[in-house]
Every structure is written in C-alpha cells, then in structure tokens.
C-alpha positions in Angstrom: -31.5 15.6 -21.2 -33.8 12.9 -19.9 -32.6 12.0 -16.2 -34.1 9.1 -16.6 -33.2 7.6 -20.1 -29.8 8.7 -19.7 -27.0 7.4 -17.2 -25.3 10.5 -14.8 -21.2 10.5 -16.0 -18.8 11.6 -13.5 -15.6 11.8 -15.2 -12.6 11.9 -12.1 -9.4 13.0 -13.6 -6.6 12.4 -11.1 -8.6 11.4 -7.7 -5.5 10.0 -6.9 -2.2 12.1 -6.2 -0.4 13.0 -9.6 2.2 11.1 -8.8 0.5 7.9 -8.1 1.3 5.1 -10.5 0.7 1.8 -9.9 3.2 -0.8 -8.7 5.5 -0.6 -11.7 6.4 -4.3 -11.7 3.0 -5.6 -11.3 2.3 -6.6 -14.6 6.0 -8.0 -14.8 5.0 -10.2 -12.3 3.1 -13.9 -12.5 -0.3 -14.7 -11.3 -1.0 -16.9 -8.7 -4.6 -18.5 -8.2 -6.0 -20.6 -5.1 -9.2 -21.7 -5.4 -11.2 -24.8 -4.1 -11.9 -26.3 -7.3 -10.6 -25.2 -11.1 -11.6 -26.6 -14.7 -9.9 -26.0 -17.8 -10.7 -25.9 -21.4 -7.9 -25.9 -23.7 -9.5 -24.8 -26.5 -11.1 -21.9 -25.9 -8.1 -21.0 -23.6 -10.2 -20.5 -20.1 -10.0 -21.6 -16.9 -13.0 -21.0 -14.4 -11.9 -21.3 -10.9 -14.8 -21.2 -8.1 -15.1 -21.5 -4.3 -13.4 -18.6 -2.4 -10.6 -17.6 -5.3 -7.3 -15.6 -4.2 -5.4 -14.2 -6.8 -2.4 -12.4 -6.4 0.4 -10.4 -9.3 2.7 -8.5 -7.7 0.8 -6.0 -5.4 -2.6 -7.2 -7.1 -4.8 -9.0 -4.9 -8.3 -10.4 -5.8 -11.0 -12.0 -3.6 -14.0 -13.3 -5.3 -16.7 -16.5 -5.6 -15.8 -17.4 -9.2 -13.3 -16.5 -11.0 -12.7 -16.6 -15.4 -9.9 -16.0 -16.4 -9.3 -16.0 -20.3 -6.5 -15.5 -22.6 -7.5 -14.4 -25.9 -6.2 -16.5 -29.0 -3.4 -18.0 -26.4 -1.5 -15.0 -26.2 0.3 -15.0 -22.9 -0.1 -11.2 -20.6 -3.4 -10.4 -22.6 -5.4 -12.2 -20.2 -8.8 -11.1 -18.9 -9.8 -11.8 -15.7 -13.9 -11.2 -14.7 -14.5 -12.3 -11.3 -17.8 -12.6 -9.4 -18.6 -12.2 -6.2 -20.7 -10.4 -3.1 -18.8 -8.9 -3.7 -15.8 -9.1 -5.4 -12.5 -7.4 -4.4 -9.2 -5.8 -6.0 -6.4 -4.0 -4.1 -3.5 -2.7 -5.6 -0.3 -0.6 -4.2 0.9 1.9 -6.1 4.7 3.2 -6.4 4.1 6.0 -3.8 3.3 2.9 -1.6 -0.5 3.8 -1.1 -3.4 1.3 -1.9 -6.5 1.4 -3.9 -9.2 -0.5 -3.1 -12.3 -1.4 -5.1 -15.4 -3.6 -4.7 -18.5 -4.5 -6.8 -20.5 -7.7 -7.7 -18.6 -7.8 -11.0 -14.7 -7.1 -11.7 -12.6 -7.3 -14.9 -9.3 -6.8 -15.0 -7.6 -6.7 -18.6 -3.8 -7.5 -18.0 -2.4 -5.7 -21.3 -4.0 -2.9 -21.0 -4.1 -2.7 -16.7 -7.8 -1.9 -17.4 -10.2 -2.4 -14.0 -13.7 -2.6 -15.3 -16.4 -2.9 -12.1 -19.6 -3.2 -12.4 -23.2 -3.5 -10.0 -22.4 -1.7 -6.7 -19.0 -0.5 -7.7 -16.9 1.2 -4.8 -13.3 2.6 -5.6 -11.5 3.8 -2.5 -8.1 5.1 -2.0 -6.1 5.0 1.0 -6.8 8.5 3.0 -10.6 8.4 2.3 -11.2 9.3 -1.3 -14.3 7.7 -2.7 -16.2 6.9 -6.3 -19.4 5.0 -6.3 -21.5 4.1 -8.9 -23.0 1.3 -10.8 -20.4 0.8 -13.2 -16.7 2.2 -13.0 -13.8 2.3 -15.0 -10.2 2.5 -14.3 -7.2 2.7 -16.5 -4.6 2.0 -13.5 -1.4 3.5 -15.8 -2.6 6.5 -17.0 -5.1 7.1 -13.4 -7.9 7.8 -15.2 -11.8 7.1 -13.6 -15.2 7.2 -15.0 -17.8 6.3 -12.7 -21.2 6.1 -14.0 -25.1 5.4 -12.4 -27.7 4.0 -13.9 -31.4 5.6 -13.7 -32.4 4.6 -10.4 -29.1 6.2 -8.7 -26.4 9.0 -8.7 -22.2 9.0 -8.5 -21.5 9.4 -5.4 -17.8 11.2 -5.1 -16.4 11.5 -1.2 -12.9 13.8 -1.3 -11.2 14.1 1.8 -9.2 17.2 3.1 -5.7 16.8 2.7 -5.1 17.1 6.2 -7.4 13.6 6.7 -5.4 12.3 3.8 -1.8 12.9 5.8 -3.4 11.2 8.8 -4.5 8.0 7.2 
C-alpha cells in the first residue's frame, strides 16, 4: 500500500465497556435548541441556527457556532444535525451512567440511525481516559461501534487506559 495515497483505518470494536449503551430514552426524547439568532426555510425543511448554539435530547448535549439541522422530506426523528464549530462538541451518557465525549470542527449527528459522524480534528473520549483521534471518525452510538480514520499527513492516535485508571475516574 501507498502510505501516502491511502488513509490509515483504525477500526475500534468495543472501546467502550460491553455493556455500555447509550441513554436508552435519548432518542425518545425532544430537542431543544438555544441559539442567538435562527432562520427557517419551509421548503427544503431546514433551520440554520448560528451564534453560540446549545442543543440538548435527553442526555445529548451539543455546543457549536452554527448549527443545520435538517429533516429529510419532513419526516419527523430522521433529522440530521451538522454542526460547526472550533470546535464543535457532543456529550452523551450512556445507561451505565458514564459519558462520552467528542470534539471536531465538523459534527453530524443522524437521529434515526444515532449515527455521530466527526470530521477535521476529531477527538472521541470516554470517561476513565480512553481516547480515538483522527481526522474523521465514526460512531454508531447503538451498536458501539468506531472507525477512526487519518488522512495522509497524520496517523490514529488510540490512548487505552488501565482498568485500574478507569475505576478511579
């Protein structure tokens, strides 16, 4: 393989505890926005919200600059949220009460599918110290499966604590 043509793949089955699912009612919950300004077009079904956005479902929490946040051909819990920021945030808890926290100057977050989709300087971090980061990683939060994936200028960078740190935390 050319290094340099082709991306490095890190494929991170189960960096977080088997049993870690995330907050079952999340996606039963509604979405809250706050943002300083907001503008709506009906037809295409978007809203962009900009100046410091906070949005909340459930245990979700996302901090970014702008926030889009479409729902495809109207249908109501298919929504897709991209947010931008320097970056943007996401936290979620999951039903063994411990947190996951990513970061990168791109998110989306497809509701229907509870599909996290980071991209440019993407950091995934659970609570007790485990770590992916790369320039573009996926997350499929229900079935806790990562790919984390560089570009040709950079590596996956994978940080897995001892268990021992992990109880501490």
């Amino acid at each position: 393989m050319n290094q340099k043509r082709n991306k490095f793949f890190a494929v991170i089955v189960m960096l977080l505890s088997s049993n870690a699912m995330a907050l079952s009612t999340d996606a039963e919950q509604p979405i809250y926005i706050d943002s300083d300004s907001q503008n709506l077009d009906m037809t295409s079904n978007t809203v962009i919200f900009t100046g410091n956005v906070y949005l909340r479902q459930g245990s979700i929490r996302l901090n970014a600059d702008k926030v889009v946040v479409t729902r495809p051909s109207g249908q109501e819990g298919a929504e897709i949220i991209d947010a931008y920021g320097k970056p943007a945030t996401f936290e979620q808890t999951l039903d063994d009460g411990k947190k996951i926290n990513g970061e990168a100057l791109d998110l989306s977050y497809e509701t229907a599918k509870s599909f996290l989709t980071m991209t440019k300087n993407a950091v995934l971090t659970q609570e007790g110290g485990n770590q992916v980061e790369g320039q573009k990683i996926t997350y499929d939060i229900d079935k806790q499966l990562l790919v984390a994936e560089s570009d040709s200028s950079s590596r996956v960078t994978t940080v897995l604590q001892p268990q021992s740190k992990q109880d501490k935390k």
